[in-house]
N, C-alpha and C positions, 0 to 999 in steps of 0.2 A: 088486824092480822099480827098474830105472835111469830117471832123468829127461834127457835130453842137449836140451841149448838151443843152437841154431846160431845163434846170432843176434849179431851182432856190435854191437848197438847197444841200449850200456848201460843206459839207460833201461825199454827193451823188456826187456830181458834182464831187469832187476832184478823187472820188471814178474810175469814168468813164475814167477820165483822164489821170488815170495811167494806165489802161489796155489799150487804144489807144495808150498810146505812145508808146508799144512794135510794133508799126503799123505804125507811120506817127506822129510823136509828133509836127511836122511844121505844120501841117492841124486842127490845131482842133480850134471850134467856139463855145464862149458861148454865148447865150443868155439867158435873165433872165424874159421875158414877151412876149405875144401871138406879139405883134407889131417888136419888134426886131426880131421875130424869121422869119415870114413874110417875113422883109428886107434883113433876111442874102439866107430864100431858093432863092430870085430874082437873091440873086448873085453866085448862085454857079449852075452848070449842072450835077452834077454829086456828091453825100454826102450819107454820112447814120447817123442821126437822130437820137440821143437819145432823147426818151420826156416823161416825165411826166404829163400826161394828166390828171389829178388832182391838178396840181399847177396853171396849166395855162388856160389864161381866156377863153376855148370854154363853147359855150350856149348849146353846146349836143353833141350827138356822131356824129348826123349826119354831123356836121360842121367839123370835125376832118375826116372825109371819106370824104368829097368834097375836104379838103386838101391835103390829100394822094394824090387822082386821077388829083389834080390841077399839082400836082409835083409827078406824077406818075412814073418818074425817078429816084427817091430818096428811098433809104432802109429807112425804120421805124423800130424803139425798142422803143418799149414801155416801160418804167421802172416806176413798182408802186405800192404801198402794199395795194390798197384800188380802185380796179378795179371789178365790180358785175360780176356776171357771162353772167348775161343775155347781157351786153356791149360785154363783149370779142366775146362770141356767133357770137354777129353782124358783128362786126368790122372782125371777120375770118373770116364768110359768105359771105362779100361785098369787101373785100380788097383784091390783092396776096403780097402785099409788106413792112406788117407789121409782125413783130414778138413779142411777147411779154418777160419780166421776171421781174417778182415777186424780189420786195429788198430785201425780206427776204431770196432768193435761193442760192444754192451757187454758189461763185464765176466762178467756171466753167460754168454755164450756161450762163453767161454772155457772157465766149469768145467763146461757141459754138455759140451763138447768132451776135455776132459778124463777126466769119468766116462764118456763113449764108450768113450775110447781103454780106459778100465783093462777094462773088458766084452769088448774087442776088437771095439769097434764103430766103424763110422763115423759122425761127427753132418756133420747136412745142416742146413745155417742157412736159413732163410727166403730170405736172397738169395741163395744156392747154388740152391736149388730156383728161383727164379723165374729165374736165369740157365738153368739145363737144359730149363725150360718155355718159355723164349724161343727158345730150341733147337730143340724140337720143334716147334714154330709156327712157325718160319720154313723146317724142312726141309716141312713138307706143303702149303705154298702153292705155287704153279704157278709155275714158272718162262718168262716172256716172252725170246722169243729178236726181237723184231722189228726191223727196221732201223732209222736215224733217219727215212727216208723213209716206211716203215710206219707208223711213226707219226705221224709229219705227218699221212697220209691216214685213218690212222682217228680223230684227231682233228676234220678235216674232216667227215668220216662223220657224228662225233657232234655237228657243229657245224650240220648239216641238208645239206651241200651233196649236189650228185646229182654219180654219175660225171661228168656232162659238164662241170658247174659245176669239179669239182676237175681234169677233164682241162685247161681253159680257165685256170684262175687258174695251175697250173703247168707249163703252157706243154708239155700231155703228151697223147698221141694217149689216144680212148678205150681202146685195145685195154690200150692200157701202165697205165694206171688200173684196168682189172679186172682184170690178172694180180694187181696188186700188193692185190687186194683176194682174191683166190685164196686167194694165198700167205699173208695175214691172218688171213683164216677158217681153211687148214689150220693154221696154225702154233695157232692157240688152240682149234685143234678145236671153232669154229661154225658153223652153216650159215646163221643170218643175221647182219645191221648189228645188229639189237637185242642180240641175244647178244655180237656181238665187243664194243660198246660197252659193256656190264657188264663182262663180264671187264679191259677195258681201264679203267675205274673202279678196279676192285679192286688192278688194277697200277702204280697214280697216274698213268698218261699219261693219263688225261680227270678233269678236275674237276670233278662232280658239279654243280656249278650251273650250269654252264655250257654244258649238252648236252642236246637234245631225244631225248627218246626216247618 
């Protein structure tokens, strides 16, 4: 088993190097740029990967997943304190053979990370999982498509005023006040004020202390 450390920053690197050697201190490979790194996976069948994928030269994520999958034999660790959420998201959704951990974590998640890889496992850290749980909790909430004027009006709504009071204060025929309360209820699929004003709660355009219902 090969060790390869992409990491160009010594410290880090030195860092990595002493928790392998409890493992195979004969095996380990550094390289310092996307080209050597390249030449050392040709030569090895079998490694796990430490890489910093903020040091080194990929144009996207997606170039860093063609690489996994090019050398889809090899464990990945990710090690990085400047990795988005919406990246990690990807790179879990599209990989089985990368793990991640944060430089800031501690050291034990390293060597869990680690003993993963030698299993040919992936380790899911505590904030890996609560970033992928944020994920899904933000794809199953409803999405509000309403205008800025929409919302003015159902703010009003929730604020007590009656169509004619909101037709009057904005200077808008009634007729034009109820489409735009229409178009409100379809867009959130309710059929009443009480109903639109919950939903509109939940989507922070009404502020719950603030609104009679």
């Amino acid at each position: 088993m090969f060790y390869i450390i992409a990491d160009n920053q010594e410290l880090t690197a030195a860092g990595i190097k002493s928790v392998v050697n409890e493992h195979n201190p004969e095996g380990i490979i550094v390289t310092n740029n996307y080209l050597q790194l390249i030449e050392r996976l040709r030569d090895v069948t079998e490694a796990i990967v430490f890489l910093d994928y903020t040091l080194f030269d990929f144009n996207d994520v997606e170039m860093f997943i063609i690489l996994t999958e090019r050398f889809s034999n090899l464990q990945w660790i990710m090690i990085s304190d400047d990795l988005t959420d919406d990246l990690i998201r990807k790179i879990i959704y599209q990989t089985r053979n990368v793990s991640f951990v944060f430089k800031d974590a501690p050291l034990s998640e390293l060597h869990s990370a680690l003993s993963s890889a030698l299993s040919k496992l992936r380790f899911i850290s505590q904030r890996i999982t609560e970033v992928l749980l944020g994920a899904q909790m933000q794809s199953t909430q409803p999405k509000y498509d309403l205008t800025p004027t929409e919302k003015a009006i159902i703010l009003e709504i929730a604020h007590g005023l009656t169509t004619k009071e909101i037709a009057s204060k904005r200077f808008l025929s009634i007729h034009t006040v109820n489409t735009h309360r229409k178009n409100i209820f379809s867009k959130l699929n309710v059929n009443t004020a009480h109903d639109a004003i919950k939903y509109a709660v939940r989507a922070g355009i009404v502020n719950p202390s603030e609104f009679y219902i």
